[in-house]
N, C-alpha and C positions, 0 to 999 in steps of 0.2 A: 272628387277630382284629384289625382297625382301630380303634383307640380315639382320636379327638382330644378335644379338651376349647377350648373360647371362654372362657376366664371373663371376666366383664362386670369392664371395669376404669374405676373414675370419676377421673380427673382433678382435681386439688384447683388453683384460679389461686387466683393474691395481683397486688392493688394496690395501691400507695401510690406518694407521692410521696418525692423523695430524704431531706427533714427526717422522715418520721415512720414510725414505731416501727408503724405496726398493718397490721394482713391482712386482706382480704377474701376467707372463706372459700365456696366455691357448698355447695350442701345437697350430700347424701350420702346412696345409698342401693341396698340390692343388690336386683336384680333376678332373682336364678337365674342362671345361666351355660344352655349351650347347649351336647353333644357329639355324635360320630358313635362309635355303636357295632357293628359288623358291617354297618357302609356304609349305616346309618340314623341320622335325624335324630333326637335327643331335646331337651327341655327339661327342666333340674331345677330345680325353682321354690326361692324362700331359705328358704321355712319347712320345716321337718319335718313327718311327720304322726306318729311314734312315734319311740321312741331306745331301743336295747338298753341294758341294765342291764349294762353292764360295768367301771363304776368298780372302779378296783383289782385288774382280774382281768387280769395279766402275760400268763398264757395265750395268752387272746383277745385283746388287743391283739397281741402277736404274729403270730397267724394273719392277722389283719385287715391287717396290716402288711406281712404276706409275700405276702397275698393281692392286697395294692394296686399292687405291684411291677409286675405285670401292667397296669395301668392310671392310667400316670403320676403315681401313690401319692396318687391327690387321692381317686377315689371309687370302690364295688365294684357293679359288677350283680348283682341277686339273686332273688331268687323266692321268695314268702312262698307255703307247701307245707300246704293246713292236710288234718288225716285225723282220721277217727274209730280206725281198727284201731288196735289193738291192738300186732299186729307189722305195720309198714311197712318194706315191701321193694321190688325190684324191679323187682316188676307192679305193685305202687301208685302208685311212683314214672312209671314208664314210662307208664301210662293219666292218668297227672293231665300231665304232660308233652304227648303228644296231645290232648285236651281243650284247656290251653290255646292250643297253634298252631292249633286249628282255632275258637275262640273269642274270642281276644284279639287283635288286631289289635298291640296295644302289645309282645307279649310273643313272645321268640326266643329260641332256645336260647342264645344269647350270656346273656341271663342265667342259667342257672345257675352261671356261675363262681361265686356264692356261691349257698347253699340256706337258707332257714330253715325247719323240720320243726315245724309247730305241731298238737299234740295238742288236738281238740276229744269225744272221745268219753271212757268211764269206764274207770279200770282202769290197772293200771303197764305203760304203753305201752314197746316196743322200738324202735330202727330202723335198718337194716343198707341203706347208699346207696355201698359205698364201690365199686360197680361203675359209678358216676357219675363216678369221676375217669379214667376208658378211655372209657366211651358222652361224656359231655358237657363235657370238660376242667374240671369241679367241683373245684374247690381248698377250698373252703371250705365246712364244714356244721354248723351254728348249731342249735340245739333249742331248746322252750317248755320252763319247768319242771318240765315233769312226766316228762321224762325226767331221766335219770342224770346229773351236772354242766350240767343246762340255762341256759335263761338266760331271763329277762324282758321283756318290750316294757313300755314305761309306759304305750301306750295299744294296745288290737286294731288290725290294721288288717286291710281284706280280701286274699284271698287273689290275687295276681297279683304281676309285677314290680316292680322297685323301685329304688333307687339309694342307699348304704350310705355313710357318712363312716366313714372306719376312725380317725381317730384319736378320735372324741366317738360313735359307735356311734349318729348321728341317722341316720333313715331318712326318704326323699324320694320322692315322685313321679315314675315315671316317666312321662312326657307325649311322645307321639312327636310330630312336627311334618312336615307336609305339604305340599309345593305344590297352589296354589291354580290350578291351569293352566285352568279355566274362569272365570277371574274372577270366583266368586259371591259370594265375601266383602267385607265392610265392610272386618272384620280378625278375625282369630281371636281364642282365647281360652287361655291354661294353666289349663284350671280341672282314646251320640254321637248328638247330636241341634244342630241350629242354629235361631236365633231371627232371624226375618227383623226387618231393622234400622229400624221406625218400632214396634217394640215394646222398654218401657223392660227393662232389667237391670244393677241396681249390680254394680259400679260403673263403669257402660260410659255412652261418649256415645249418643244416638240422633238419627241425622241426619234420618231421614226420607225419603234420597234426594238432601237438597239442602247443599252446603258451605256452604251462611252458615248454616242452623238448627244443623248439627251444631259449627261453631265456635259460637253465639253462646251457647248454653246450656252450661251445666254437665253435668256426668258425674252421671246420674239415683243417689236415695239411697234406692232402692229398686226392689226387682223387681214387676214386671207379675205379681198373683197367677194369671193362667193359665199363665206361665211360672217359678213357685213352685212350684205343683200335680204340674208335671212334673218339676219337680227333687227333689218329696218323692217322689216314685216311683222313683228311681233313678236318671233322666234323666242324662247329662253333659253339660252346657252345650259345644260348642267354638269357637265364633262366632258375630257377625250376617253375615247375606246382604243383600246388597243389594238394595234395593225400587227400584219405578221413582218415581217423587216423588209425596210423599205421597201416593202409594199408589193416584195416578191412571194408565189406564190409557196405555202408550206404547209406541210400535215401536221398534225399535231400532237403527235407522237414522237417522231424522229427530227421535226424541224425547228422547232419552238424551241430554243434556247435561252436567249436573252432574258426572255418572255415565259410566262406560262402563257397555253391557249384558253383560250376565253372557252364557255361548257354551254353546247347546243343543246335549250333545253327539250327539244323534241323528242320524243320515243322516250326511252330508257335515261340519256341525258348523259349517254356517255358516246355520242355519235358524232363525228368531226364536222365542227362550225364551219368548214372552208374556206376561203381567204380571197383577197387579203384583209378586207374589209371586215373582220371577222369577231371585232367586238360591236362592232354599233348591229351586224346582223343579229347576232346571240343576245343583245340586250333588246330592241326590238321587238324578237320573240317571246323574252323572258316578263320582260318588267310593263306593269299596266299603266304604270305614271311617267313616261314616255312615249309622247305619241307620232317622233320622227326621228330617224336619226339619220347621218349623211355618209357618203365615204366618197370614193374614187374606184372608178372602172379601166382599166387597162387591156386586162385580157380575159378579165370574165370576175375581178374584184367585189363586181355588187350582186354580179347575177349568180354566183357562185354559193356565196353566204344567202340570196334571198331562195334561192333552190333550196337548200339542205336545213335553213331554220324555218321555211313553208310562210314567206312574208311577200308583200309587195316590193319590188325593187327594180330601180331603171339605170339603165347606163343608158345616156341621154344622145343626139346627134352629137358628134364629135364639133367642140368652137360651144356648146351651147349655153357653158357657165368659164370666167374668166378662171383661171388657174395658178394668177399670180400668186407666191408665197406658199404655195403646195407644193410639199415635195416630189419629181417629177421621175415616173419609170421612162415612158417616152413622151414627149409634150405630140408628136406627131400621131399618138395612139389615146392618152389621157384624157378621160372626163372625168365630171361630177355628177354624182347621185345620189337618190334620197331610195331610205326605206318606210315605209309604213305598215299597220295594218286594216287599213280601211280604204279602198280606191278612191271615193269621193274625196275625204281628206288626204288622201298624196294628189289627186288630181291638181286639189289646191294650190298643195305647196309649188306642185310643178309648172302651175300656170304663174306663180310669180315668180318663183326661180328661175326659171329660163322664157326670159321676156321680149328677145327677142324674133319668136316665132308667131306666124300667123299661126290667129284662130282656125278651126274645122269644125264643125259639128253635124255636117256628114261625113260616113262610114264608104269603105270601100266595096265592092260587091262580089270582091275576089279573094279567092283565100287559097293560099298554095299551101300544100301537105307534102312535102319531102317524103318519100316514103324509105329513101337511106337512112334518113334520120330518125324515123319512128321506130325502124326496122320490119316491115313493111305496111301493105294497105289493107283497112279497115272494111274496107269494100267489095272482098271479095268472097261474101257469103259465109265469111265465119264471123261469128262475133267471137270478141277477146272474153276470156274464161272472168266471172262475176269475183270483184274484188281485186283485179290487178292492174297496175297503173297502166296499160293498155286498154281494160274499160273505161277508168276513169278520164284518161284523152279523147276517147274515139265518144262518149256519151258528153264532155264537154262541148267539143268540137261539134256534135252533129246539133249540141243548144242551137251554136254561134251563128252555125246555119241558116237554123229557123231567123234567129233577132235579125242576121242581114240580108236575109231573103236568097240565099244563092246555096250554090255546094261545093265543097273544094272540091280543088283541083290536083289528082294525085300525079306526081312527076317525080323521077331519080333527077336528083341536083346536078350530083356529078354526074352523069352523065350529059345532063344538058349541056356542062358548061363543053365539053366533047366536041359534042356537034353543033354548039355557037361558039365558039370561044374566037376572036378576035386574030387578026391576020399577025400583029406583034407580039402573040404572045409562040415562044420556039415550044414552050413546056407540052409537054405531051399531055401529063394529067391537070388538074388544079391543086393536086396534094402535092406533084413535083414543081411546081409554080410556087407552091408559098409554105412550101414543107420551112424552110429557115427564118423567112420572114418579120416573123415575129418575136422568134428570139433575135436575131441579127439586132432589130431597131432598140427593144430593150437593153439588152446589155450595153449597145456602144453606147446608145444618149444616158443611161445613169454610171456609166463608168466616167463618163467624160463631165458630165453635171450635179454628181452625187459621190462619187467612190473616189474618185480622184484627188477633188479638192478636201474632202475631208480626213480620209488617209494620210494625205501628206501633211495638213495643218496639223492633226493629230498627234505625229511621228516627231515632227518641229519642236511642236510642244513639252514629248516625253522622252527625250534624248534617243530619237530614235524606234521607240518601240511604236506597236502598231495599237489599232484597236482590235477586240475579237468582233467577227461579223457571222454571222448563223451558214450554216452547210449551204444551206439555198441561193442565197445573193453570191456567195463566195464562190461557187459553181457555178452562175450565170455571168460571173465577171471573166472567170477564169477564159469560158467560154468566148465571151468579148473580145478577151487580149490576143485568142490567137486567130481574129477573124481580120483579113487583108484592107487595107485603105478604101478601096473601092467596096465593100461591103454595105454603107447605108446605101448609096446611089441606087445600087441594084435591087435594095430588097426596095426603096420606096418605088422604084420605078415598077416592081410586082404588085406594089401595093394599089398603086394609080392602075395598071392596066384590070385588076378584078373588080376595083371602086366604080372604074366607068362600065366595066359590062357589067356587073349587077344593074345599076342603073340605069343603064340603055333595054336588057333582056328580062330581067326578073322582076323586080318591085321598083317602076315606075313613078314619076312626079305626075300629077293628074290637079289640073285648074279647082275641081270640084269636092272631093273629097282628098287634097293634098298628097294622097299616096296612090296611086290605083289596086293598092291589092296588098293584101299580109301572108309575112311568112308564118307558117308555126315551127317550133321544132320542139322537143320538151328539153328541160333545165333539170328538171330533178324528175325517179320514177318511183319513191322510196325506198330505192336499194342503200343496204348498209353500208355505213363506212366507221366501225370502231375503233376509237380513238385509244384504247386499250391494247391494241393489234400492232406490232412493228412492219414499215416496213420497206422499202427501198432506198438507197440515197438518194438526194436529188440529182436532177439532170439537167440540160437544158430543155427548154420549152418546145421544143421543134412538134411540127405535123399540122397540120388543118382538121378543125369539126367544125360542125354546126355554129358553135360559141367564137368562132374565129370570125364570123363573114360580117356581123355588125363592127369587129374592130377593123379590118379592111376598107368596111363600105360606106364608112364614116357615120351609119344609119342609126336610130333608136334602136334597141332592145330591150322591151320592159319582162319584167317576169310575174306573172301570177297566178297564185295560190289557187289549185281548184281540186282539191279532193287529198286522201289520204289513202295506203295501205297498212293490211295488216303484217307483223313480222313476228318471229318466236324470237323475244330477245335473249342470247347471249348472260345478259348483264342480269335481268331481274328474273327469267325463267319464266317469264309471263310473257301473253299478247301485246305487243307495243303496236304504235304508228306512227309512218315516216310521213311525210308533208312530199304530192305530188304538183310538179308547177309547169307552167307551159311557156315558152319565150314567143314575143309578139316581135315581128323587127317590119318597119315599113319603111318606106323613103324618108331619104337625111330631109330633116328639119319640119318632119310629122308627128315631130312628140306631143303636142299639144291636142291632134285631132286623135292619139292613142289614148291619153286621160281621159281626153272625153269618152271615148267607147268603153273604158273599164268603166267609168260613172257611172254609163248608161247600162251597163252591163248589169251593175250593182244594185241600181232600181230596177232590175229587168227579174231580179234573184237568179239571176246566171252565175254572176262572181258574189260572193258572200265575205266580208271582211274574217279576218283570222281572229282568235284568242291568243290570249300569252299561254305559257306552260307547255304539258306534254303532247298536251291535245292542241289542233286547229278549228273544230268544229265540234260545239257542242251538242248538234246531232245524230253527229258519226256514231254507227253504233261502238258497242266494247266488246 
């Protein structure tokens, strides 16, 4: 077994000059150390979280002593063992053992050199492990009181790994430590879930994307309560990911300044992650010891990144999670979302994260098919050519069919909206209705809530000079400055007149199944986008798609993963695959009856959870 150990050592300077007597001492302060155990990284952070009760017991200092031998006599790995039996033995021992290597990412059988045996059920417990010093090299085996010469923790802790001081019996975190080899982090965290970084959490900086906001402010003295929410659920905080600037959207080629872009590892691995959300999407896809991570949806933020990295991702009813202490593109357009790769568990998280909607778990028996948006129907006697993201829609689609018992229904959007469109609205089309819209709302409310007050603080502070801000934000400001006073008024009043006729005409509130019917339109078709490629400045946001009507219509749009294409890539001169995904949008405040359908979907083997890496499916042929 490999055991080194880093301990963080601080340096003490003195200055003075040759007459005088005093010192100048720098602060002092321990940070945890840093070791490699069985050719893995840890961190053991300074605080304890419990300490064995072993004052004055020669015994156990002894064992703990003999046991340290093994491990440069500084610290012990160990494994807190909890059981309800009665007698614990060997098949106890040995099934709580597999359980955790197939559960805990953090935990190796390198730690059982020590055991601690914590009795949680009723009754004078036994327990017979000593076929653990042949199976697991266990040198040491520690018991809760309630066995025969047991021993006491001063405070529970749960059950998993850990790291033991044999001479003071404190017990520490074990925290494993990982390279970041897609670049998606700010910086990590010793506190598996990540919070993309224009979201506050003490006692962390939030840069926003951009190195003069995240120097000039302070380290935030409190957490963003949607990122509280999830920490009281269980959540492990392990870092921010990096956003693209203020959370405007940008390629990664020409936009990424501040920033490097974070690397979508899908295909080839040099394909653009998309944005803004763009490090918690590419780590997500990448990394197997993360199994959620979060962002913000404004104008297509989550659904963006979960199209292009081939993951689970939802931009939720607009109101669905609190937004306090997030930095805001427009609070009138702004959500929170989570990504995963398994629907069941995002179902999860989504059913506590956003708590207050009603349950559903009936399905709708309607399913509308855009055919603008597909580009066109499926149904008219040609099938789509085998192997292109047109098969893989029109053969998911016809699953989804079968599981809700009906068939969709093919219609031109815009055109409907044509021949329904509402007495107040003057606009001829729905793309000359809300062609400005949405950049209008963006720029003004972050110029006025974001660019404004910090520019100026900034400038205060540096006699004048400015901060640099990325081509993107800088171009949607610029945009901003020279739009007329009356400019929100109007676009929100575009925005309320398409939010009610959707919801009056298209995708329905329904007593029984909360939505009467789902939209699809596809998010991603596996077409390239290399990040290698230069290429346009940015612009404003202007025009209407498909990805525009859930931000209008206040409504969910989740995105998921259902199949892959082939492409000749560019980059490695081999066959790669992109990640094909489909967007789900039903009526505002039906997220909870869309989890449950992906669920059911999942058990249905309709929807298949994703892998990390190149590949989504380890099926797929190559």
């Amino acid at each position: 077994m490999r055991f080194t150990s880093d301990v963080l050592v601080a340096a003490i300077a003195f200055f003075g000059l040759l007459s005088s007597t005093h010192a100048w001492q720098t602060s002092f302060r321990l940070t945890g150390k840093t070791l490699v155990l069985g050719n893995v990284s840890y961190f053991v952070p300074p605080t304890p979280v419990s300490q064995l009760n072993i004052s004055g017991d020669a015994k156990t200092l002894s064992s703990l002593s003999t046991t340290a031998n093994d491990f440069a006599g500084e610290i012990i790995p160990i494994t807190v063992i909890p059981t309800s039996n009665v007698s614990f033995g060997q098949a106890q021992f040995q099934s709580t053992v597999d359980s955790y290597k197939a559960s805990d990412d953090v935990f190796s059988e390198s730690f059982l050199a020590g055991v601690y045996i914590l009795f949680t059920g009723k009754g004078k417990p036994t327990a017979s492990v000593s076929f653990a010093s042949q199976a697991f090299n266990t040198s040491l085996v520690l018991k809760s009181p309630q066995y025969t010469g047991g021993i006491a923790l001063t405070k529970p802790v749960p059950a998993g790994p850990y790291f033991l001081s044999p001479g003071s019996g404190q017990i520490f975190e074990a925290l494993r430590l990982y390279e970041d080899e897609q670049q998606s982090f700010v910086y990590g965290m010793a506190s598996s879930q990540m919070v993309r970084e224009d979201i506050n959490r003490t006692p962390l900086h939030t840069g926003c994307g951009n190195r003069a906001f995240y120097n000039f402010y302070p380290v935030k003295n409190q957490t963003a309560p949607a990122v509280q929410r999830l920490l009281d659920g269980g959540m492990v905080l392990v870092g921010k990911t990096k956003t693209s600037q203020f959370a405007n959207g940008e390629e990664a080629t020409e936009d990424w300044v501040d920033l490097h872009a974070p690397y979508n590892p899908r295909g080839d691995g040099y394909q653009d992650g998309s944005s803004s959300s763009t490090g918690s999407g590419t780590a997500i896809a990448a990394y197997p010891w993360i199994d959620h991570t979060i962002g913000s949806d404004t104008g297509g933020s989550m659904r963006g990144p979960a199209g292009a990295n081939g993951v689970f991702g939802t931009r939720p009813s607009h109101g669905a999670v609190v937004l306090d202490d997030v930095m805001p593109l427009s609070p009138e357009l702004d959500t929170g979302g989570v990504f995963a790769r398994d629907a069941k568990a995002w179902a999860k998280v989504g059913h506590w994260w956003y708590q207050n909607f009603s349950d559903f778990t009936q399905f709708p028996k309607k399913i509308w098919f855009p055919v603008d948006s597909f580009g066109g129907s499926f149904l008219n006697g040609t099938t789509p050519p085998a192997g292109s993201s047109d098969a893989v829609f029109n053969d998911f689609v016809t699953k989804l069919e079968g599981f809700l018992g009906t068939n969709r229904t093919n219609f031109n959007f815009l055109n409907t909206w044509n021949t329904t469109k509402p007495a107040n609205s003057t606009a001829p089309t729905l793309k000359v209705l809300l062609n400005t819209t949405y950049a209008d709302l963006i720029s003004l409310d972050q110029i006025a809530l974001v660019a404004d007050p910090f520019i100026n603080a900034f400038k205060a502070e540096h006699s004048g000079r400015a901060p640099f801000i990325n081509p993107a934000p800088m171009n949607r400001w610029a945009y901003g400055r020279g739009l007329p006073p009356t400019q929100k008024a109007d676009a929100i009043q575009n925005k309320t007149i398409f939010m009610d006729w959707f919801a009056q005409n298209i995708v329905k509130p329904d007593n029984t199944t909360c939505s009467d019917s789902i939209f699809l339109y596809p998010q991603s078709d596996g077409s390239t986008n290399y990040r290698n490629e230069y290429g346009k400045a940015p612009t404003a946001p202007l025009g209407f798609s498909s990805g525009r009507i859930a931000v209008h219509a206040e409504t969910p749009d989740m995105v998921v993963p259902i199949g892959e294409v082939a492409y000749n890539s560019t980059i490695t001169n081999t066959t790669e695959f992109l990640p094909v995904t489909l967007s789900f949008i039903a009526s505002k405040n039906c997220d909870l009856m869309l989890f449950n359908l992906f669920a059911a979907l999942q058990d249905a083997g309709i929807v298949k959870p994703v892998m990390t890496g190149a590949r989504m499916f380890s099926d797929e042929p190559v």
